[in-house]
C-alpha positions in Angstrom: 36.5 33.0 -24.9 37.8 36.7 -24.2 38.3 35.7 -20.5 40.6 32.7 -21.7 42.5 34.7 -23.7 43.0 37.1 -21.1 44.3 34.4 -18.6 46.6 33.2 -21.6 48.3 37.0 -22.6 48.9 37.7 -18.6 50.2 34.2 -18.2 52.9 34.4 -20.9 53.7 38.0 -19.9 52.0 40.2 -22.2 51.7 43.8 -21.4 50.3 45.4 -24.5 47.1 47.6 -24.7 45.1 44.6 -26.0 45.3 43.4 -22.0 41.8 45.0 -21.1 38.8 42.9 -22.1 37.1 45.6 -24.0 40.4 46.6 -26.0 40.5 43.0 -27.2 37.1 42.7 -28.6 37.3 45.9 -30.4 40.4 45.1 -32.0 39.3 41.5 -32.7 36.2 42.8 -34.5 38.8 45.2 -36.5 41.0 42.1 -37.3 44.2 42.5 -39.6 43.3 46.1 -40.3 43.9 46.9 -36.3 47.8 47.7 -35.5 47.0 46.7 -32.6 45.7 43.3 -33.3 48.6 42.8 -35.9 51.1 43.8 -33.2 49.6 41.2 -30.7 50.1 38.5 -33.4 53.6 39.4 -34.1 54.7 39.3 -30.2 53.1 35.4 -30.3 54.6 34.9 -33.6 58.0 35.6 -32.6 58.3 34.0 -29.4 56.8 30.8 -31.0 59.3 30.9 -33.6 62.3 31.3 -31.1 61.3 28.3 -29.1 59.9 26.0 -31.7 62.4 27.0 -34.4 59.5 27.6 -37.0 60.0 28.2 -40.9 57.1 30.2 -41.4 57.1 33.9 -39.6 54.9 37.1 -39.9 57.0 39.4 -41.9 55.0 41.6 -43.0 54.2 44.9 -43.2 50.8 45.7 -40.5 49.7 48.0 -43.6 49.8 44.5 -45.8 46.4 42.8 -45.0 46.7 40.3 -48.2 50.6 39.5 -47.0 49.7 39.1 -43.9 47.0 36.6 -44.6 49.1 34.8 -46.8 52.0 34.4 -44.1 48.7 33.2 -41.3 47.4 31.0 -43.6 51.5 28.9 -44.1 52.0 29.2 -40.5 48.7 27.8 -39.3 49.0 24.8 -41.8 52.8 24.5 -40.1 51.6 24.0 -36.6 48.3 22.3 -37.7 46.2 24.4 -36.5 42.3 22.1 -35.7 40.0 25.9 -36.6 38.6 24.7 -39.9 37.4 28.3 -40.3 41.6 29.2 -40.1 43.0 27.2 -42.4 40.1 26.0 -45.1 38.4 28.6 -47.8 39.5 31.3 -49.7 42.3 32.8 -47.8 41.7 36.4 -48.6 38.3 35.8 -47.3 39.4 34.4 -43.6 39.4 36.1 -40.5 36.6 38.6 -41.2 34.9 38.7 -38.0 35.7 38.8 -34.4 35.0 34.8 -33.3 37.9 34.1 -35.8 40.0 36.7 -35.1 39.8 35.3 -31.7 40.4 32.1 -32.5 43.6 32.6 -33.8 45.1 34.6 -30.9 43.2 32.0 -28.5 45.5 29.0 -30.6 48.9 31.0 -30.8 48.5 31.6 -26.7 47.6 28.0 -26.4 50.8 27.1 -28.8 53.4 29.0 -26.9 52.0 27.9 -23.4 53.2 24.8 -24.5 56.4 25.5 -26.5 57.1 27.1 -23.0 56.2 23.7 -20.7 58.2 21.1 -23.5 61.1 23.8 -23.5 61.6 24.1 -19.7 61.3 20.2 -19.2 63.7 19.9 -21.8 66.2 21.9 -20.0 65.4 20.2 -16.9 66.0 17.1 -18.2 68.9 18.2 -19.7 70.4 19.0 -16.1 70.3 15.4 -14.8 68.1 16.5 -12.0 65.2 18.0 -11.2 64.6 20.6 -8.6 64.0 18.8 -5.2 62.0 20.5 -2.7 64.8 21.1 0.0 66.5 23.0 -2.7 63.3 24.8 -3.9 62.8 26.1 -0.1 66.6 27.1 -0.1 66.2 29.9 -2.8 63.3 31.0 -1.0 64.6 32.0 1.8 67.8 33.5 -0.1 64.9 35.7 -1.7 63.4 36.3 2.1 66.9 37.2 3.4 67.9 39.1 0.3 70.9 36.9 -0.4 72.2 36.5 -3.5 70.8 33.6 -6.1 74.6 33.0 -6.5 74.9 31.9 -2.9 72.0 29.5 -3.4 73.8 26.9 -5.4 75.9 25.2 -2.6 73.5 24.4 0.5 76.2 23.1 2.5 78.0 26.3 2.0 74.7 28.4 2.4 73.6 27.3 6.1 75.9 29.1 7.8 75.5 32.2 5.6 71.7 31.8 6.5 72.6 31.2 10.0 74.7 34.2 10.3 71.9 36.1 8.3 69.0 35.4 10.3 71.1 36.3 13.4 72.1 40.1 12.4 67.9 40.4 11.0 67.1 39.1 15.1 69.5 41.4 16.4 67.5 44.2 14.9 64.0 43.6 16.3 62.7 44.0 19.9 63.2 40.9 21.8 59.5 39.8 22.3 59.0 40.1 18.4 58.9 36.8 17.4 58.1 34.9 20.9 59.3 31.9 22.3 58.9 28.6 20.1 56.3 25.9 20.9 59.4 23.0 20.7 61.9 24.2 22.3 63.7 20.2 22.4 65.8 18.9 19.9 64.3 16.3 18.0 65.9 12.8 17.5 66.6 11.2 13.9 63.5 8.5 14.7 61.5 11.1 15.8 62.0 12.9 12.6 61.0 9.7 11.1 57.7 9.1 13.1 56.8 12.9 12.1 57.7 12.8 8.4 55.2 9.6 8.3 52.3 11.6 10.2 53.0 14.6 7.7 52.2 12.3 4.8 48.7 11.1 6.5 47.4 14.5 7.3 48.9 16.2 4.0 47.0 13.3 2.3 44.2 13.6 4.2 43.3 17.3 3.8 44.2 17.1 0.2 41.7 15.2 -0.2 38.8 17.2 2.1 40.5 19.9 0.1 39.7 18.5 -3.0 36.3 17.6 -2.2 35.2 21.3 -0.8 36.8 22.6 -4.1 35.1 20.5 -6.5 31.9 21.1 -4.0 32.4 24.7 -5.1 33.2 24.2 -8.9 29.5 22.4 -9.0 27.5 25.1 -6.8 29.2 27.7 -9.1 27.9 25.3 -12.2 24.7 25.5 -10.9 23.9 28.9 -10.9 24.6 29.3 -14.9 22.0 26.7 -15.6 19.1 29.5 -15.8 18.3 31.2 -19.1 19.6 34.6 -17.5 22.5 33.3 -16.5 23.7 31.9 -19.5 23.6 35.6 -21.3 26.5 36.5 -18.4 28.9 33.4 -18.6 31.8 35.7 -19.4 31.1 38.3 -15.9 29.9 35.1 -13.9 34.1 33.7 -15.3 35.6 37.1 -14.6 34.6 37.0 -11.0 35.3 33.5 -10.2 38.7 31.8 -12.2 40.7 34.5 -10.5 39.3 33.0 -6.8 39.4 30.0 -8.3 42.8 29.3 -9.4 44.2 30.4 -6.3 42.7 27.8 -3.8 45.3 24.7 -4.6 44.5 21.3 -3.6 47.2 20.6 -1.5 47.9 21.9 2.0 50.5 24.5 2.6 51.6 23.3 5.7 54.5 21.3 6.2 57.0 20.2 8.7 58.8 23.6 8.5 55.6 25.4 10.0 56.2 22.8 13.2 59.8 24.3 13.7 58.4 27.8 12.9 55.5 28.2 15.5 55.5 30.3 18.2 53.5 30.0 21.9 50.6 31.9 20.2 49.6 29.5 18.4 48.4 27.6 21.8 45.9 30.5 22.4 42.5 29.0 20.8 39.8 32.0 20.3 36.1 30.4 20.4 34.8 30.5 16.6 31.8 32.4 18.7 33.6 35.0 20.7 32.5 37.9 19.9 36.4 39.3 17.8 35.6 36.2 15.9 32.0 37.1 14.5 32.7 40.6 13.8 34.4 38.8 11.0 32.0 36.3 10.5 28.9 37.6 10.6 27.3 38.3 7.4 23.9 39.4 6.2 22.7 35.6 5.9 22.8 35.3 9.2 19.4 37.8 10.2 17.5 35.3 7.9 16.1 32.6 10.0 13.6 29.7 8.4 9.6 30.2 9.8 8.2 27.7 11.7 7.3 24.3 9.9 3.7 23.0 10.4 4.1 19.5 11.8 2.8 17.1 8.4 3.1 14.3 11.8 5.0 11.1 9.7 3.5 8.0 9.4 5.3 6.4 13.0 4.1 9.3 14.3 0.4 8.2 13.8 1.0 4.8 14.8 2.3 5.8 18.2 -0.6 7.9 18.5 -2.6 4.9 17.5 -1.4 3.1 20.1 -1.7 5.7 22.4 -5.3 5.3 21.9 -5.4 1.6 22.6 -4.8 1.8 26.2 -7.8 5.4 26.6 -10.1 4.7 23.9 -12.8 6.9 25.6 -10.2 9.8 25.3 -9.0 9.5 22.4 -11.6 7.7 19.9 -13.2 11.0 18.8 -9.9 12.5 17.9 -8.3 9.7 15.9 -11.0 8.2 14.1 -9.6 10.4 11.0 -6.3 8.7 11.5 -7.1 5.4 12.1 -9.0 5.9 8.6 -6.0 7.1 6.8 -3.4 4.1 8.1 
């Protein structure tokens, strides 16, 4: 649960001291009597009121344990909040130890994750239009260029500002910089067509080979918390991998623009086995090599050596007579 909660606080921005793993627990195992605890709460609190326009709000002083449990307790039962253990019982006697203290700043992260998603469709929807992709790619290379956001909102404008850009930024670098481009023709409007089409295929297809080493992963990763050990270090074991995790996406970066952007080293193809490309490679794994296997001899095996026998019985007859017993 800590590790959650971490991914929650650095995902909606949160910078306090309550940011480090160990921080958290200790403070969660204080509960309301922590500042720091209490402060956490408030910076969820207040945010979730901004964007949800709630009626209930921590107002309280941190010194105020009872008036602070009184002001949980209305705005749990607001957003209707499904931890029995938050919102049933005696509320003076709630969040008394660390799971629930937990609990509650593992719900309000949850909450404002997604007040956050409703309120930015909402004001996407409110625009007519959503983002398209073209457009998307135009801020980012105002970003690259460092061109202003302003000048991003026309892209019929913008081209030749980019063009003009991207000239002055050449001008600077030594001539072999960059190198010559792979397609140097221009490309017709039914050639654009054919290669649009064979985008979609291969995008579709190594999303899903993607997809399949990734969940190949999840499941190899599943397996090695099965033991009794492992299940005692679920939280390291989650530490280590989510981060790794999250950042291998299903779909293929690679698009048309990467075409138009490749160079004539690209066309130079090093051997996976040359020896730059194992210095890389190698790994400890590889010195291990499996013994050799006793041949068990399989069962068509013994018939061929059956048969074998047929045609120089005075040979062989000694030697298989074991066989012939087993078949």
């Amino acid at each position: 649960m800590e590790c959650d909660i971490l991914d929650i606080l650095e995902q909606l921005g949160y910078n306090g001291p309550l940011l480090n793993e160990e921080a958290l627990v200790k403070a969660s195992e204080d509960g309301l009597p922590s500042s720091e605890y209490v402060n956490l709460c408030l910076w969820l609190t207040s945010r979730l009121k901004r964007l949800c326009g709630l009626e209930e709000n921590l107002s309280a002083d941190p010194g105020d344990i009872d008036g602070l449990q009184f002001e949980i307790s209305g705005l749990l039962k607001e957003l209707s909040c499904p931890y029995p253990t938050l919102v049933s019982g005696d509320v003076q006697g709630r969040l008394k130890n660390k799971d629930d203290c937990l609990k509650l700043i593992l719900f309000l992260g949850s909450e404002l994750q997604a007040a956050q998603v409703m309120k930015t469709k909402s004001v996407q929807e409110s625009n007519g239009v959503e983002q398209s992709a073209a457009s998307a790619e135009l801020k980012l290379i105002c970003r690259a260029l460092s061109l202003s956001e302003s000048e991003c909102l026309d892209p019929a404008q913008l081209l030749s500002t980019i063009e003009t850009k991207i000239n002055n930024v050449l001008g600077k670098v030594p001539k072999e910089h960059i190198g010559k481009p792979v397609l140097k023709s221009s490309i017709s409007d039914k050639q654009w067509a054919e290669l649009e089409k064979m985008d979609t295929l291969l995008s579709a297809d190594y999303e899903c080979r993607r997809r399949m080493l990734i969940k190949r992963l999840d499941v190899t990763v599943q397996s090695f918390s099965w033991s009794e050990r492992a299940k005692n270090q679920t939280d390291s074991m989650a530490k280590a991998y989510q981060p790794i995790r999250h950042s291998l996406k299903m779909k293929s970066p690679i698009s048309l623009a990467h075409l138009l952007a490749a160079r004539e080293d690209i066309c130079n193809v090093v051997k996976t086995s040359s020896g730059s490309s194992r210095e890389k490679t190698t790994c400890a794994i590889n010195k291990i090599l499996m013994g050799r296997v006793p041949d068990r001899e399989s069962h068509e095996q013994r018939t061929l050596n059956l048969a074998a026998a047929e045609h120089r019985p005075g040979e062989a007859s000694a030697r298989l007579a074991p066989e012939a017993r087993r078949c």
